[in-house]
VOPAGU-2260 file (C-alpha; in pm, 1 decimal, decimal comma):
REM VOPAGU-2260
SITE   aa  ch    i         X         Y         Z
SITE  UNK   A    0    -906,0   -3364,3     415,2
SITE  UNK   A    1    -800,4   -3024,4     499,5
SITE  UNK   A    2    -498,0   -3063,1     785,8
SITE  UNK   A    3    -579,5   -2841,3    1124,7
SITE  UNK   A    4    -249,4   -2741,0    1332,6
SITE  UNK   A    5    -210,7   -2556,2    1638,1
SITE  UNK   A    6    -200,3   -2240,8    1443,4
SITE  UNK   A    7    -478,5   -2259,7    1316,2
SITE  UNK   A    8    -616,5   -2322,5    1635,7
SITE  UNK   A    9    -413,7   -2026,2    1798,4
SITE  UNK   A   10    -618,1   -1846,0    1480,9
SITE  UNK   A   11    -980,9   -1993,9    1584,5
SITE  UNK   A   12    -914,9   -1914,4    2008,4
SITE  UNK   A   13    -822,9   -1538,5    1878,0
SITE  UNK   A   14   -1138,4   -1544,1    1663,2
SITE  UNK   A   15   -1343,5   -1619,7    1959,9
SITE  UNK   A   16   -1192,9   -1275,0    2147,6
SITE  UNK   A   17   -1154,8   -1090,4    1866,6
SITE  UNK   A   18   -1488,8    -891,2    1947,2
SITE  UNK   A   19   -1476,1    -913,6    2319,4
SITE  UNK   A   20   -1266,2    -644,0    2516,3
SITE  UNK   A   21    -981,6    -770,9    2651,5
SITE  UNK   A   22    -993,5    -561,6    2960,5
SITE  UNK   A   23    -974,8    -730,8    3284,1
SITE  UNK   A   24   -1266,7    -641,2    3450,7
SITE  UNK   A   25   -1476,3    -764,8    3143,3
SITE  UNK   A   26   -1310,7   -1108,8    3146,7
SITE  UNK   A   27   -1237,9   -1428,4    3341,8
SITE  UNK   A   28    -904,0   -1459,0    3495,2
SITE  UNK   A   29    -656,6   -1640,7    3233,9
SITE  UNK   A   30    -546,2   -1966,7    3375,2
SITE  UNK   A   31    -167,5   -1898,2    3366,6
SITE  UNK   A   32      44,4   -1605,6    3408,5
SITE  UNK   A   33     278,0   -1483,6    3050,6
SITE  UNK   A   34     536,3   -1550,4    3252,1
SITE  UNK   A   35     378,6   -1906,8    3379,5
SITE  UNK   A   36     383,8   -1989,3    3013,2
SITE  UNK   A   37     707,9   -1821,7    2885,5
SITE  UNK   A   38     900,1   -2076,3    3187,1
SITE  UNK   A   39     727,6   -2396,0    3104,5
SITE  UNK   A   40     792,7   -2332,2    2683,8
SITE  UNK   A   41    1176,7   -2379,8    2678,0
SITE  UNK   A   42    1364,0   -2412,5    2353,8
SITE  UNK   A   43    1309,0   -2754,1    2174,0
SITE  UNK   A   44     996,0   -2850,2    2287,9
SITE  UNK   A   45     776,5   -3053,2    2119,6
SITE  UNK   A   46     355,8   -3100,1    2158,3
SITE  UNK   A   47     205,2   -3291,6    1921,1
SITE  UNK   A   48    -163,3   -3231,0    1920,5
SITE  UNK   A   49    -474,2   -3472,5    1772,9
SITE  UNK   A   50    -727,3   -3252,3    1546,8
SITE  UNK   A   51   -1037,3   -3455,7    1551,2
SITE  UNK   A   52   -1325,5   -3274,8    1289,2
SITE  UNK   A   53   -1671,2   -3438,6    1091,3
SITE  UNK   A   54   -1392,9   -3470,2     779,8
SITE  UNK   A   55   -1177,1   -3676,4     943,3
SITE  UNK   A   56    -849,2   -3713,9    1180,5
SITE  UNK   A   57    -501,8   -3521,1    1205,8
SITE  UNK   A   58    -221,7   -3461,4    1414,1
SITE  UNK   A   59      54,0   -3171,5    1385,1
SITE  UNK   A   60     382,6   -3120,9    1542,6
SITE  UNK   A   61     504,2   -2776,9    1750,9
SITE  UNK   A   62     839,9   -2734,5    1810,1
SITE  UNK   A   63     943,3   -2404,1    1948,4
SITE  UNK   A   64    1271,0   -2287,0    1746,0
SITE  UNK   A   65    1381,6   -1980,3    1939,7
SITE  UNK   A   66    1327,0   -1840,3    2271,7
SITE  UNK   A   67    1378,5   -1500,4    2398,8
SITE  UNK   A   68    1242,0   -1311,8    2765,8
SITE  UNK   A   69     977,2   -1147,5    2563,8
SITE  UNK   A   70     860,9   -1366,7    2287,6
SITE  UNK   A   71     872,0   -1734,5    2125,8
SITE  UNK   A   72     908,0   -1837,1    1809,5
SITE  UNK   A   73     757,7   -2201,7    1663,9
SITE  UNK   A   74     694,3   -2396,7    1376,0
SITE  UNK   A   75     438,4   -2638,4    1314,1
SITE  UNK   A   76     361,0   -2934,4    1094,6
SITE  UNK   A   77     173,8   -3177,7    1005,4
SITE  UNK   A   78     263,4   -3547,5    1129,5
SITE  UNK   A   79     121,6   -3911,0    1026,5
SITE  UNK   A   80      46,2   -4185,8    1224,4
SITE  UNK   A   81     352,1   -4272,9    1293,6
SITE  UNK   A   82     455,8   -3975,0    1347,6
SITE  UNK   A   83     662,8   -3870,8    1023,6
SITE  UNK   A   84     650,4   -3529,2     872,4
SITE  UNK   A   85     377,2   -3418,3     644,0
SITE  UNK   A   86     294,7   -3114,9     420,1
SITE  UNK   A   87     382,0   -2778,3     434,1
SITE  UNK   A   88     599,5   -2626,4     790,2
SITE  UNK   A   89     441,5   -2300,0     888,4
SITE  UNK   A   90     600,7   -2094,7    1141,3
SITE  UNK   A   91     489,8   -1789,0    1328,4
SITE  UNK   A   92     602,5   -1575,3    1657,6
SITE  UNK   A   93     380,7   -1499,1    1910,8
SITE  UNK   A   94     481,9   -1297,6    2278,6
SITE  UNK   A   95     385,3   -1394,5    2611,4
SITE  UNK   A   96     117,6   -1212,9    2632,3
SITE  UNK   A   97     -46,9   -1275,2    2311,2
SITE  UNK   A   98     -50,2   -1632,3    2428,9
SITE  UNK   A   99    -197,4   -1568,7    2741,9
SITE  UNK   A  100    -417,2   -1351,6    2625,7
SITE  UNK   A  101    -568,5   -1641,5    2388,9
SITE  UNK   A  102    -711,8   -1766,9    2684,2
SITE  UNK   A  103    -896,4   -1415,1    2797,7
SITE  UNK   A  104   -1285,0   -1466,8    2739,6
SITE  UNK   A  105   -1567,9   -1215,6    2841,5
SITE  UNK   A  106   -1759,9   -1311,4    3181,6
SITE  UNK   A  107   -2065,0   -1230,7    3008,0
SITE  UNK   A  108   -2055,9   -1567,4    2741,7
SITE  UNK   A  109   -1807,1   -1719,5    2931,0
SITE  UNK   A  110   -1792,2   -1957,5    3278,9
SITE  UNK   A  111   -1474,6   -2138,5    3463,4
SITE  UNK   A  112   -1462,3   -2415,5    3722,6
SITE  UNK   A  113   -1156,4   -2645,0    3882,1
SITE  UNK   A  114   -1191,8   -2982,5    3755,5
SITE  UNK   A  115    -999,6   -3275,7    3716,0
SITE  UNK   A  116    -996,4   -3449,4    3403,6
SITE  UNK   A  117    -863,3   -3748,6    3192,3
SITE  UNK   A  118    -645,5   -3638,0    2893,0
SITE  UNK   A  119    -417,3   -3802,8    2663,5
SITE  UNK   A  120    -152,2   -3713,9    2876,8
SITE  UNK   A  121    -293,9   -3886,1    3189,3
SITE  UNK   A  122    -501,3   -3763,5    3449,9
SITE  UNK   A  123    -489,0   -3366,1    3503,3
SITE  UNK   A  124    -621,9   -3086,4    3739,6
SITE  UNK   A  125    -684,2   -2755,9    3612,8
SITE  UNK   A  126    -977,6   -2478,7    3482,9
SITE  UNK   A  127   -1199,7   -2606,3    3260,7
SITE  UNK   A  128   -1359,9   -2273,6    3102,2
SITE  UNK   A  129   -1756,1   -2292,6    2899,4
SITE  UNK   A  130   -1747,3   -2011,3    2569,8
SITE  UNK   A  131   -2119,6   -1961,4    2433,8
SITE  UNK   A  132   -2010,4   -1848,9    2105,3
SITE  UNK   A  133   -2199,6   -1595,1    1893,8
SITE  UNK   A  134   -2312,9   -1855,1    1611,4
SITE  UNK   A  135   -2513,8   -2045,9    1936,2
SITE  UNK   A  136   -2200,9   -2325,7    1950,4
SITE  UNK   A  137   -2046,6   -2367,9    2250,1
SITE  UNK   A  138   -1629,9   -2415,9    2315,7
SITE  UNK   A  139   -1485,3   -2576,0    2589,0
SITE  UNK   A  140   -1085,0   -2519,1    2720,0
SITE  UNK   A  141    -942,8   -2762,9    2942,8
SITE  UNK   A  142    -632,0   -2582,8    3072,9
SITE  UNK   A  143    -396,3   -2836,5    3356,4
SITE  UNK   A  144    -220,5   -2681,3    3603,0
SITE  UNK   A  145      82,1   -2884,9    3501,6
SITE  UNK   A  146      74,6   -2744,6    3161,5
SITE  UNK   A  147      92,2   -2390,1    3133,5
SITE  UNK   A  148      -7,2   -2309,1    2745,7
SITE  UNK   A  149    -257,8   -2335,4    2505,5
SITE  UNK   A  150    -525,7   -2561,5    2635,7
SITE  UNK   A  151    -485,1   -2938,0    2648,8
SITE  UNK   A  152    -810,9   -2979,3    2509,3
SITE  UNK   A  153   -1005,1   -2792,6    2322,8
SITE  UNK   A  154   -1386,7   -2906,3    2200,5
SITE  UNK   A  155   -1668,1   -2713,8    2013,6
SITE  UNK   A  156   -2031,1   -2839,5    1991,2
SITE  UNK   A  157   -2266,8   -2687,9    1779,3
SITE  UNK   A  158   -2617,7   -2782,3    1811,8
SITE  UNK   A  159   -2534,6   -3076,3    2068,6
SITE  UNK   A  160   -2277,4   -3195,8    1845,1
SITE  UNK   A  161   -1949,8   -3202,9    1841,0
SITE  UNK   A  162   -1760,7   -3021,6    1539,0
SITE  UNK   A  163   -1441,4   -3005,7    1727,2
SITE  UNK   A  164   -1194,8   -3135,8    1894,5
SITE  UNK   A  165    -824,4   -3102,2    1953,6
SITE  UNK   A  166    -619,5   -3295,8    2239,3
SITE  UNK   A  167    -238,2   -3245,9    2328,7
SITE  UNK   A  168    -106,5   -3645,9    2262,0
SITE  UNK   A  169     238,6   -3554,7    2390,2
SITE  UNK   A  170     436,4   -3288,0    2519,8
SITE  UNK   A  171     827,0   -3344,8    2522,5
SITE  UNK   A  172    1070,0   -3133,6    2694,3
SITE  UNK   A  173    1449,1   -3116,3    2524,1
SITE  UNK   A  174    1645,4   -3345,4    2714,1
SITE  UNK   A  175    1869,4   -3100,9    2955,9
SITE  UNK   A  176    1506,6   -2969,3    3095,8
SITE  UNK   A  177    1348,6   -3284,5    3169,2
């Protein structure tokens, strides 16, 4: 079974912008700010994240290694059940921005409403945003208020089925920010 991480989700969200332009008239509001993000990403934290596919079931680990004003840098890894490492650790940099901007879709394809919803992590407010995708699927981001980042989950259906789905499991803060 091929392993999914939250890079190669980061990869799939930027493939679903990569044709729209990302001005701001074109597109939906993003649900957080950069800078909403870059203050609730400190150094050491950890989000483990459930990859749920047709093939099967995985889970991968983010840690975020450095930190600067400007950008982030994080590795990610696979994880078993019980939560040991597994495979291969990739690791990749990303700014603010770029982040943010993984969550800027075109008002044409795309819609956004408040909702409240029940996630692994408990009970959550926040935008829930509707992508008709160009190969007729649709995708479906569940950003939280509490949250700022990538979304919490993340589900694609192609011909009322679901192909996808990844949910945030945990989210741990290091231990002098909690």
């Amino acid at each position: 079974m091929k392993r999914i991480s939250i890079l190669t989700m980061l990869v799939t969200l930027a493939a679903s912008i990569s044709a729209q332009d990302a001005a701001t008239d074109d597109c939906l509001p993003t649900p957080y700010t950069a800078e909403q993000i870059r203050d609730s990403w400190p150094l050491g934290m950890q989000v483990v994240t459930r990859y749920t596919t047709p093939g099967g079931v995985n889970s991968s680990r983010t840690v975020v290694t450095a930190w600067s004003p400007e950008k982030v840098s994080m590795t990610d890894q696979g994880v078993d059940k019980r939560g040991g490492a597994v495979g291969e650790v990739r690791a990749f940099d990303a700014t603010w921005e770029e982040l943010r901007d993984h969550a800027r879709f075109l008002i044409a394809t795309s819609s956004r409403e408040r909702t409240t919803r029940e996630t692994p992590l408990g009970e959550l407010d926040g935008w829930q945003y509707r992508v008709e995708e160009e190969d007729g699927g649709v995708s479906e981001f569940f950003f939280p208020d509490r949250f700022p980042g990538a979304p919490v989950v993340y589900s694609k259906t192609k011909d009322g089925v679901q192909v996808f789905l990844s949910e945030v499991i945990s989210r741990e803060l290091p231990t002098s920010n909690q």
